[in-house]
Legacy VTK file of the C-alpha trace (Angstrom):
# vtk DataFile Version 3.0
C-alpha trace
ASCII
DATASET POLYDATA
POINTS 183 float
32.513 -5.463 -53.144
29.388 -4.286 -53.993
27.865 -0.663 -53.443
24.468 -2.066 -52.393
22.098 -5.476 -51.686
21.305 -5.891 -55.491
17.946 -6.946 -54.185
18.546 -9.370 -52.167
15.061 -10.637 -50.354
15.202 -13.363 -47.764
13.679 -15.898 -50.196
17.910 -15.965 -51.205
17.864 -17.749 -48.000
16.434 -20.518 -49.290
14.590 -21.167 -46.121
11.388 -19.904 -44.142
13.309 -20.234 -41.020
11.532 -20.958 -37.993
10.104 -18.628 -34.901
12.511 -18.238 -32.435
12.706 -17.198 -28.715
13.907 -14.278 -27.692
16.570 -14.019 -24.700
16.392 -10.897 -22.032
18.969 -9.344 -20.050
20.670 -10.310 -18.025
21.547 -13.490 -20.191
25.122 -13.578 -20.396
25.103 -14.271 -24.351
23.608 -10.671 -25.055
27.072 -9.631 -23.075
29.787 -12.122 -25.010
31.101 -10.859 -28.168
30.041 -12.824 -31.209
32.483 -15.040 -33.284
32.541 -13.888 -37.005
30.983 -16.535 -38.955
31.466 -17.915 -42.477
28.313 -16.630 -44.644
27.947 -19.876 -46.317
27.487 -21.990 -43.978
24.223 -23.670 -43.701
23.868 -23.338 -40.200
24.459 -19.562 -40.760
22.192 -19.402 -43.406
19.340 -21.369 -41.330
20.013 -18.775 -38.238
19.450 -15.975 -40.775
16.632 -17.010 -41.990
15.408 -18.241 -38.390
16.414 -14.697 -37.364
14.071 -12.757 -39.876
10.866 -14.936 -39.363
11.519 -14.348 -35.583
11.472 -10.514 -36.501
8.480 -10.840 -38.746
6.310 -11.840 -36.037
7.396 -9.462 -33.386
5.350 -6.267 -33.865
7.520 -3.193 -33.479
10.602 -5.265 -34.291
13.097 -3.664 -37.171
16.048 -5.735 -36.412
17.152 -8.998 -34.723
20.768 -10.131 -34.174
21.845 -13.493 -33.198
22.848 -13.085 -29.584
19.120 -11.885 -29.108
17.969 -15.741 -30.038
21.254 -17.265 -27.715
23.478 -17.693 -30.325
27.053 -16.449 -30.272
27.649 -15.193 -33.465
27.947 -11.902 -35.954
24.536 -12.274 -37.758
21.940 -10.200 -37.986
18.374 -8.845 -39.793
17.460 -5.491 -40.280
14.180 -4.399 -41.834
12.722 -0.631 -41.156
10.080 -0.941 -44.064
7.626 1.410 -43.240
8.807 2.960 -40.090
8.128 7.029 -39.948
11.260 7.712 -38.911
13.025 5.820 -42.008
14.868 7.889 -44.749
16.928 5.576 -46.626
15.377 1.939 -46.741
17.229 -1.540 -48.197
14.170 -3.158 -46.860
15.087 -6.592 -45.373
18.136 -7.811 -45.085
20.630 -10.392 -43.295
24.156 -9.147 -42.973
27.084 -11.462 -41.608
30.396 -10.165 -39.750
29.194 -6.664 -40.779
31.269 -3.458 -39.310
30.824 0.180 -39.469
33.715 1.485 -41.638
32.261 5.220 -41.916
30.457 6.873 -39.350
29.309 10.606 -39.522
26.237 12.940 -38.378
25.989 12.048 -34.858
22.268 12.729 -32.825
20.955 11.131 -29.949
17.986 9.323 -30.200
15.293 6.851 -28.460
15.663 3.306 -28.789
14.133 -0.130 -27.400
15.045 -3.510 -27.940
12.752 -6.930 -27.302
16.104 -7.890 -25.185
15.219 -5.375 -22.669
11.331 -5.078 -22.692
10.967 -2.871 -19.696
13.118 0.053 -21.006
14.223 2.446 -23.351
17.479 4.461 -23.394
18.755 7.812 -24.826
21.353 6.565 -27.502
23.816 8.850 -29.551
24.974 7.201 -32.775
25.896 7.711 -36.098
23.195 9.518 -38.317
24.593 8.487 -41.379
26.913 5.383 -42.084
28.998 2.849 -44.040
28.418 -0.570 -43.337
30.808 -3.775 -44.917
29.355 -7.039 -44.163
28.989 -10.295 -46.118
25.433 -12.135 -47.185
24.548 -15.109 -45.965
24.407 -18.092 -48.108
26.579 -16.561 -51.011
29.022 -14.719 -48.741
28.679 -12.152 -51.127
31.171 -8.870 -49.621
28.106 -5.852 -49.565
29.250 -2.323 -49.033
25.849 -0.521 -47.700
25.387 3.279 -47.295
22.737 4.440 -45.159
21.104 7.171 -42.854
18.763 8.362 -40.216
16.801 5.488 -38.468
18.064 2.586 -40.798
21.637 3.200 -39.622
20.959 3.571 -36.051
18.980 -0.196 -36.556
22.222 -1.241 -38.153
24.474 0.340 -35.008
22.151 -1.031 -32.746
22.382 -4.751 -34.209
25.943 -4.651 -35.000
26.110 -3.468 -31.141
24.558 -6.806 -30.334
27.009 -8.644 -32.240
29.655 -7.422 -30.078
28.247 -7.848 -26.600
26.696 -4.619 -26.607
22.990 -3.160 -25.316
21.757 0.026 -25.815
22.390 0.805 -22.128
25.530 -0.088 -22.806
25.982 3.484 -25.132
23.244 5.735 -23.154
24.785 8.637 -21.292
23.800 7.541 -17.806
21.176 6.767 -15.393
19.270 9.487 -16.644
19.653 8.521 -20.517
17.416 5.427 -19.167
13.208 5.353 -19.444
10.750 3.001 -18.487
8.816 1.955 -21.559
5.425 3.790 -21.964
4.316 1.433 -24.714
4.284 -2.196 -24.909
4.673 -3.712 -28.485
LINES 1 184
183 0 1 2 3 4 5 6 7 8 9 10 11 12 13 14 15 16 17 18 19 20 21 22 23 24 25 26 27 28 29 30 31 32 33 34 35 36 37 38 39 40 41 42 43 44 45 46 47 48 49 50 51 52 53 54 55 56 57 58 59 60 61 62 63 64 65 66 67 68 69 70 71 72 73 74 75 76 77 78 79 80 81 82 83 84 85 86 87 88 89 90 91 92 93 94 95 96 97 98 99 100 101 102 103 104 105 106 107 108 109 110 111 112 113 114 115 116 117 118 119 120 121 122 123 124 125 126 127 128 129 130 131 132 133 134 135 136 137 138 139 140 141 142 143 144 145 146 147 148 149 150 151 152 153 154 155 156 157 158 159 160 161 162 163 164 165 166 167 168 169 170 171 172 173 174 175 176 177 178 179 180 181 182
């Protein structure tokens, strides 16, 4: 397994991938655990790379997992390139079946998500991680170490994967916000 992406880009994908839409709550695949998948599939790679042109084009956007486009399924993008609250940065990346295997340095924090436009939500995760997953297209095993806002993007997507929303993890009623600013 290896200790990082060993530069992986999405051109590995092999594909452009194609804009897709993206579902809101209350759509009952954003609450269904996804399947794992196997990483060489075309199909898997195709969602991949369907999954990181969708989160190109959606400003604000630093992740995208496949529930959030209808599908069923443990595959996501993550991509926090520039973001000022980003310490550690892979830049982007498609992980498969990915799980958190180390989890330490926990903070709440603010998040959104294009699943739930209208709100945000008072989250406390995991400030500093270990993530095994596989690549899509080579199924490559990746072991990925990471911190601050990249691994709360990487709990947030791998939440998605599982059934999961950030309301799903705030502390209550209270933890909850309208948004102030729309993306």
């Amino acid at each position: 397994m290896s200790d990082a992406l060993h530069g992986w880009t999405p051109e590995a994908l092999g594909d452009p991938g194609e804009v897709l839409p993206v579902v809101t709550a209350p759509d009952a695949v954003l609450s269904r655990p996804g399947p794992e998948v196997d990483p060489s599939d075309p199909k898997v790679v195709r969602l991949a790379a369907d999954l990181m042109a969708t989160m190109r084009v959606s400003p604000g956007c630093v992740g995208l997992a496949a529930p959030q486009v209808g599908v069923s399924a443990q595959v996501f993008v993550v991509d926090v390139t520039g973001h000022p609250k980003a310490a550690t940065v892979h830049g982007a990346f498609a992980l498969c079946n990915a799980k958190v295997v180390e989890a330490s340095r926990w903070r709440p924090g603010r998040e959104g998500c294009m699943s739930v436009p209208e709100l945000t939500g008072d989250v406390k995760r995991a400030g500093r991680v270990v993530v095994e997953a596989a690549l899509p297209g080579t199924g490559e095993p990746v072991r990925l170490t990471t911190d601050a806002f990249e691994a709360r993007a990487l709990q947030h997507e791998i939440d998605h994967c599982a059934g999961l929303l950030f309301l799903d993890r705030a502390a209550g009623a209270h933890a909850i916000h309208q948004r102030k600013v729309y993306l």
